[in-house]
N, C-alpha and C positions, 0 to 999 in steps of 0.2 A: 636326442638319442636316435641316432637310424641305424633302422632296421633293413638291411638287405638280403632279399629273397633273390636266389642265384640263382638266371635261367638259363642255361645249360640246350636248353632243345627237350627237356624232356617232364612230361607232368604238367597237369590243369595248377596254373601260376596265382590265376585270380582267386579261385576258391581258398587258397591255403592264406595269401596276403588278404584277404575277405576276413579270414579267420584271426589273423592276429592285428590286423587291424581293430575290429571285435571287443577283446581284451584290453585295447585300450594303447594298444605303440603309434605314435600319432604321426612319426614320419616311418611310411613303410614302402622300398622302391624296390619293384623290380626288375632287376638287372642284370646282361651277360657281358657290362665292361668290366674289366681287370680294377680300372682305377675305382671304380663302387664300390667294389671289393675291398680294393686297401682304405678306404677312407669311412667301412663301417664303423660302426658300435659294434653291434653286433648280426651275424648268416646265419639265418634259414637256407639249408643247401635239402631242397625238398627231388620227389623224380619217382618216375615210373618208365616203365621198361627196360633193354638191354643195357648189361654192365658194360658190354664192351662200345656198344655205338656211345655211352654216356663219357667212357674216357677219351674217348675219337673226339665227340664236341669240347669239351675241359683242355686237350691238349692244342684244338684247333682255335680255340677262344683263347689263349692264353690263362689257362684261370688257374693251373695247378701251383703255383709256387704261392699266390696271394692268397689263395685259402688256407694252403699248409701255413703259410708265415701267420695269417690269421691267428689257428689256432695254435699254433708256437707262443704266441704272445700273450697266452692266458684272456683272449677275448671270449665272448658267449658264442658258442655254435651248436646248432641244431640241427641232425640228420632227421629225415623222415623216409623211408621207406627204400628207395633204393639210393637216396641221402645218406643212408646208414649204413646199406655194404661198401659202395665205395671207400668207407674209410679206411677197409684191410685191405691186405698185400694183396690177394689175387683172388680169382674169381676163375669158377669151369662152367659159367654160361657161354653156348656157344662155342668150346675152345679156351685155352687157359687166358687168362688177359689181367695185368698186374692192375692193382688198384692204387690209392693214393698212401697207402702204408702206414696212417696215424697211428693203426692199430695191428699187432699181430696177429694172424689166423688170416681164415678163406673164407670163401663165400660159397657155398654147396645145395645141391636140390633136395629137397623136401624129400623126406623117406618114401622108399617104395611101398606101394598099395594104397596110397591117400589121395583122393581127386586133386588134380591142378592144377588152373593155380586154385589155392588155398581164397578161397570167397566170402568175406564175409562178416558177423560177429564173432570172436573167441574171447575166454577169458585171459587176462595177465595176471601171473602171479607175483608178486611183489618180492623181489631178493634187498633191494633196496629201500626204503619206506618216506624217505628225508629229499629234500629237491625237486628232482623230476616228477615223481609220486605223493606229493605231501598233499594230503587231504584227500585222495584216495583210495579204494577198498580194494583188500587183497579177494581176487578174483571179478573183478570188475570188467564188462565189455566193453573192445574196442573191436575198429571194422581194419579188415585186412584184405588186400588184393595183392599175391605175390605166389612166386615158386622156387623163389631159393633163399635161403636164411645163414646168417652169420655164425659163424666158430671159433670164437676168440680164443688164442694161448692163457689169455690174462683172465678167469673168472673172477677176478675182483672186479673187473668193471661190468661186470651183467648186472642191471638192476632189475628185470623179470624175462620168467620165462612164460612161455604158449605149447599149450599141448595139440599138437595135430600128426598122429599116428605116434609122437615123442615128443619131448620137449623138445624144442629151441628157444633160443634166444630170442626177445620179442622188442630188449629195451637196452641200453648203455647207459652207463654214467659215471664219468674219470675228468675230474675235475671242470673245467669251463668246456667239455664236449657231452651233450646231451642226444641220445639216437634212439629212433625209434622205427620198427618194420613197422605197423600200424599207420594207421592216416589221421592224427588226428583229429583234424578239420574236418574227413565226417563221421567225428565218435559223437556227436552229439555234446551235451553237458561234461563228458568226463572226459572229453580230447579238449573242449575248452577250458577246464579245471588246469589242465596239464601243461598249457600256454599260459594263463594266467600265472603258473608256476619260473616259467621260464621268464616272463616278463618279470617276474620280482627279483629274480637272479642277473637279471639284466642291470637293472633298477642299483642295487646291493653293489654289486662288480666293482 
């Protein structure tokens, strides 16, 4: 079963492959060739920083058609943090700049009057309980580093939200695509519960 973590240029690579290494996925590579990509099981598409230098790297690496086909084909994938905006259409960090379009809506700055970027522990509230979240508590802490948050068309696929000045969106879940703004890897026990989740959906698949 391999596991590849997509490296793009952007995000601490080792911590995250640390983390589901951890868990227990015993081949876990990471990678910014195309062909790793086509020849997963299953992508961790993890990241921090700008949405647009992120799509600059993705179009410069070739990597935007073998992710999309990826997830076309009913494989496991996991966004994490700016993993997870890039899956919608477009993005106004910086200027409007399209994103990879899995999913409908945008990706927008955190409400006025709230420090950030957004630092730290919050709680998630649970809209979804089953998959991504299973064995999980409704209102449970994860750690967040980020200043802009997703806006889906499609609220059937939010599985929790985060309150910071208002809700947003904090998680996804639509069939073999799992996302999250949160960082797993350092939520401690309950970002590893949430991997250990994913590996069994892997596992299943």
């Amino acid at each position: 079963m391999k596991l590849v973590i997509v490296d793009y240029g952007m995000g601490n690579l080792r911590s995250v492959a640390k983390a589901f290494e951890f868990v227990g996925f015993k081949e876990v590579i990471v990678s910014s060739s195309a062909e790793d990509v086509k020849k997963a099981d299953a992508l961790v598409f993890p990241g921090q920083g700008a949405f647009k230098k992120a799509m600059e790297n993705l179009r410069r690496l070739r990597l935007i058609s073998p992710l999309t086909k990826h997830i076309e084909k009913g494989k496991p994938f996991f966004g994490i943090c700016l993993g997870l905006q890039l899956l919608f259409e477009k993005s106004y960090e910086h200027g409007e700049e399209e994103g990879l379009g899995v999913f409908e809506g945008e990706v927008m700055l955190l409400p006025k009057g709230v420090k950030l970027p957004h630092i730290g522990w919050n709680q998630v509230w649970l809209k979804k309980r089953e998959g991504l979240f299973s064995g999980i508590g409704d209102g449970d802490y994860f750690y967040f580093v980020h200043s802009y948050r997703v806006v889906p068309k499609d609220e059937t696929i939010v599985a929790s939200l985060t309150d910071y000045g208002e809700y947003f969106v904090s998680a996804i879940q639509k069939d073999n695509v799992w996302a999250v703004q949160f960082h797993p890897e350092k939520s401690q026990k309950k970002g590893l519960k949430l991997l250990e989740n994913f590996k069994r959906f892997v596992e299943n698949n």
